[in-house]
C-alpha positions in Angstrom: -3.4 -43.5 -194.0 -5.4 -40.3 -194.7 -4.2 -37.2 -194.1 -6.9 -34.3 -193.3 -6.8 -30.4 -193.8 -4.8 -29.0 -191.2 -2.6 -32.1 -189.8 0.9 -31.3 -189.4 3.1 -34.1 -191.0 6.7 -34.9 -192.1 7.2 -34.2 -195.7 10.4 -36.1 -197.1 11.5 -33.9 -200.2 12.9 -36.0 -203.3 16.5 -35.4 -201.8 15.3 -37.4 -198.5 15.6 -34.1 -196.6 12.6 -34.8 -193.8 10.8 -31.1 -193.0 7.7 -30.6 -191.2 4.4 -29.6 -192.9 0.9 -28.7 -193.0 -1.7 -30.4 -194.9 -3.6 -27.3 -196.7 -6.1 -29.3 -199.1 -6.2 -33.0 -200.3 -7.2 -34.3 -204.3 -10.6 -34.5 -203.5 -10.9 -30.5 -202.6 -9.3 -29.9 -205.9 -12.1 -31.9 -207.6 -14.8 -29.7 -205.6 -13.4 -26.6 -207.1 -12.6 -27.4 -210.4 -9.6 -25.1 -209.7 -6.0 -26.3 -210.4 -2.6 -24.3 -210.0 -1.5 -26.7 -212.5 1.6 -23.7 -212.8 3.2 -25.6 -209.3 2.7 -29.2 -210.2 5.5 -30.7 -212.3 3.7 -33.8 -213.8 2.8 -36.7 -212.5 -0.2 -37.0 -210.4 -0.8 -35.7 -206.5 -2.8 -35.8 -203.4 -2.0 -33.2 -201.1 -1.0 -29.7 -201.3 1.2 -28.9 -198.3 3.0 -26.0 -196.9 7.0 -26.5 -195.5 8.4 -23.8 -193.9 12.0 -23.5 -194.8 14.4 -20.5 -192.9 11.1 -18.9 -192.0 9.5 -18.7 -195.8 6.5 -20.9 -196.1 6.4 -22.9 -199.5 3.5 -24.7 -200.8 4.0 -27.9 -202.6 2.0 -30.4 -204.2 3.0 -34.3 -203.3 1.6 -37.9 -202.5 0.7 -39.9 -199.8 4.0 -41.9 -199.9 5.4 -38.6 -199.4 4.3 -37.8 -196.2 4.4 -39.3 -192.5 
């Protein structure tokens, strides 16, 4: 299934935790741009950057497909 900019989804953290998110770009924006935050990503590939909102603080983090619902 693919996800596009602005689609809210369910982002299950690496704990399991299930939180809702935003879709803010996808792989193939990154390629456009050239430009990578590669500061956020720890290893591993990704596809989507997202944004969770957790006790009212927005956080953007970078995940995969399997990641998401």
């Amino acid at each position: 299934m693919a996800f596009f900019v602005g689609q809210e989804v369910i982002y299950t953290s690496v704990g399991g935790k299930k939180e809702k998110a935003t879709i803010l770009r996808r792989k193939e924006d990154f390629k456009e741009s050239g430009q990578i935050d590669t500061f956020n990503i720890k290893g591993g590939g990704f596809e989507y950057q997202i944004s969770v909102k957790r006790n009212g603080i927005s956080t953007e983090v970078f995940c995969l497909e399997k990641e998401l619902s």
